[in-house]
C-alpha positions in Angstrom: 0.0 0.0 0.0 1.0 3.3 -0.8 2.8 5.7 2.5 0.1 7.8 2.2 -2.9 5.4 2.1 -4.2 3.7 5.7 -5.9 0.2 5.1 -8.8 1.0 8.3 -11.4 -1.7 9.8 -13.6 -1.2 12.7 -13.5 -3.7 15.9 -14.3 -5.3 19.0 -11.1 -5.7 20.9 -11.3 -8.4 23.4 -10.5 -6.9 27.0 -8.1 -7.6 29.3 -6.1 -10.0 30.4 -8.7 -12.8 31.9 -10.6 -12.5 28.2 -7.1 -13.0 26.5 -6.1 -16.1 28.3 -9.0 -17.5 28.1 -8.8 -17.1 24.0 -5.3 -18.4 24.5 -6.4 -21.0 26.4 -9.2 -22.4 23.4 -6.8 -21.8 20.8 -3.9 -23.8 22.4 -6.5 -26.4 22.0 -7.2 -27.1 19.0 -5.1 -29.2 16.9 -3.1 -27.0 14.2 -2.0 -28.1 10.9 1.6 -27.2 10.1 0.7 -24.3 7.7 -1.7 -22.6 10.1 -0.9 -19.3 10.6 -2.0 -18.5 14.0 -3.2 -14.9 15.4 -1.2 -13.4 18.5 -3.5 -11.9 21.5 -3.1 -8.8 20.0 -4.3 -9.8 17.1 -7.5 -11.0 18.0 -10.5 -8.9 17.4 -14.1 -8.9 16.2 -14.7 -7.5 13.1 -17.6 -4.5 13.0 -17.1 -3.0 9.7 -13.7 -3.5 6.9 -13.8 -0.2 5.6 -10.4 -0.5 3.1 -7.7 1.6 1.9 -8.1 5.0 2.5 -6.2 8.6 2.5 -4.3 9.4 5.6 -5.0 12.9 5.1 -8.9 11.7 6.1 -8.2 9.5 9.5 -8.8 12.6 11.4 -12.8 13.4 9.9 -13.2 9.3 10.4 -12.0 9.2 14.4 -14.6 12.2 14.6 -17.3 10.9 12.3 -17.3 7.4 13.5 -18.2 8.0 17.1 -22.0 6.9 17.6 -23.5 5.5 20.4 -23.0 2.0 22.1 -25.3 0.4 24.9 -23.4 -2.0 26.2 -23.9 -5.9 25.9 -22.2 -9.2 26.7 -20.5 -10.7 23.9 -20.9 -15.0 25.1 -18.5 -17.2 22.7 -19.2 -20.9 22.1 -18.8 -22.7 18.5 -15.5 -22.4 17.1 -15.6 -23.7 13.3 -13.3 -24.0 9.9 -14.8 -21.5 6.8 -13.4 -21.8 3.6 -10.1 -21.3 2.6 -8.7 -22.4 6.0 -10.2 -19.8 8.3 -10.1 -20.8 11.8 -12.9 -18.8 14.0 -14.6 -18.6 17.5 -18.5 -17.9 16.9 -20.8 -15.8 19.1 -23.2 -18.6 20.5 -25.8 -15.7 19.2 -26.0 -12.0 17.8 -26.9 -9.9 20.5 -29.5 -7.2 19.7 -27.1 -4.6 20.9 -24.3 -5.3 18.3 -26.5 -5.8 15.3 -27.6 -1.9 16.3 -24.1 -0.9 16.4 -23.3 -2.7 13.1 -25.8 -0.9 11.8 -25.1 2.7 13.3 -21.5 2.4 12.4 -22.9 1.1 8.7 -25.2 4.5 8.4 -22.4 6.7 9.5 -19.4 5.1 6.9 -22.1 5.7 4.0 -22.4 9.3 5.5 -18.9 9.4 5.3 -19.2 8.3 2.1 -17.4 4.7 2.3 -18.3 1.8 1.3 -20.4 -1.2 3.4 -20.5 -4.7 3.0 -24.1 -5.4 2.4 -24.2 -9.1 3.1 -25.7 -9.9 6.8 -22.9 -9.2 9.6 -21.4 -12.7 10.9 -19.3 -11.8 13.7 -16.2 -14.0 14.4 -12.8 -14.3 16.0 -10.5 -14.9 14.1 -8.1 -17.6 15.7 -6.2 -18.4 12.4 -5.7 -18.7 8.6 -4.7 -21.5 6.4 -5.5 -23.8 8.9 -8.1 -26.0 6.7 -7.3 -29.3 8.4 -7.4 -27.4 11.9 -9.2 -29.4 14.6 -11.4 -27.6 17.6 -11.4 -29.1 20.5 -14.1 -31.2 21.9 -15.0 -29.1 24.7 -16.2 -25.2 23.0 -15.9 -22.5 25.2 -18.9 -21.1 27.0 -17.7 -17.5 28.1 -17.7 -13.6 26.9 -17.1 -10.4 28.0 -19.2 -7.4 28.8 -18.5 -4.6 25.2 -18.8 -1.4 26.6 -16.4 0.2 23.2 -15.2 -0.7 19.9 -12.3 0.7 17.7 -11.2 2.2 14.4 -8.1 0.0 13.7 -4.9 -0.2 11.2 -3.8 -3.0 9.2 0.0 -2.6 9.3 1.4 -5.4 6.8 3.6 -6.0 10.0 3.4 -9.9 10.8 4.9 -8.6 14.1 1.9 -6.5 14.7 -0.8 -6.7 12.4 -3.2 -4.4 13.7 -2.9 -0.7 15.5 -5.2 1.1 17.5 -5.8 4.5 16.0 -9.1 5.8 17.8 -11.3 3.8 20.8 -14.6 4.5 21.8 -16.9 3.8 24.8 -15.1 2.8 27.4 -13.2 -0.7 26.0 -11.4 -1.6 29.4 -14.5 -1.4 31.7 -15.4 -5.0 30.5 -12.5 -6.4 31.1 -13.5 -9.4 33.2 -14.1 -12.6 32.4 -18.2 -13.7 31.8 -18.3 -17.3 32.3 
């Protein structure tokens, strides 16, 4: 990508550290095919909206623009599963009214913004890891969450070391950092 050109996404950052070992904990379970390219912890998000390449000179209008409001919900975790082309993922054991309205709000205010959306229905997922097509879950799925109280506007960096940066958060991320068993 061009210096002067930000590849942006929208997100769901799992919180603290009781949430992250417990993803650590899941994904140390499954059994990984030698290709699999697994996420780090600081990888591991929930995708709300990819919004793509755009000009750095614009970041500034979209941390602004993209701030709408959240009521807060618990985000419960419970079927991992393989999707084509080797995608490893941790499912939502069901779409909580509250996110589908964020989705949505965050949806109206990129087309304000005059950015694309993805018009298919939002499936939310973890991703845990890529070309993993021979990847097997474990047995036992998880049966926990955490309480989503913010969401961020993110960076893709092309960094394998870091693939993702922080640019603007919302809400109040850390105040759900605990644990929902």
């Amino acid at each position: 990508m061009p210096p002067d050109t930000a590849r942006l996404f929208l997100a769901l950052c799992p919180p603290g550290r009781a949430v992250q070992d417990a993803l650590a904990a899941h994904a140390d379970a499954w059994r990984w095919n030698e290709e699999a390219a697994r996420y780090a912890p600081p990888d591991w998000h929930v995708t709300l909206h990819f919004i793509g390449a755009v000009p750095r000179t614009r970041i500034d209008t979209l941390r602004a623009g993209l701030d709408v409001p959240l009521q807060p919900f618990e985000l419960r975790f419970g079927e991992p599963a393989l999707w084509p082309h080797g995608l490893a993922v941790l499912l939502p054991m069901a779409l909580p009214a509250a996110l589908q309205a964020l989705h949505d709000r965050l949806g109206q205010r990129l087309r304000q913004l005059d950015l694309p959306t993805d018009e298919r229905p939002y499936r939310p997922h973890l991703t845990l890891a890529r070309r993993a097509p021979t990847a097997r879950p474990p047995a036992q799925w998880p049966a926990w969450g955490w309480q989503v109280q913010g969401y961020a506007l993110m960076e893709s960096t092309g960094d394998a070391a870091q693939r993702y940066r922080v640019l603007q958060q919302y809400g109040a991320p850390d105040a759900g950092d605990a644990l929902r068993s």
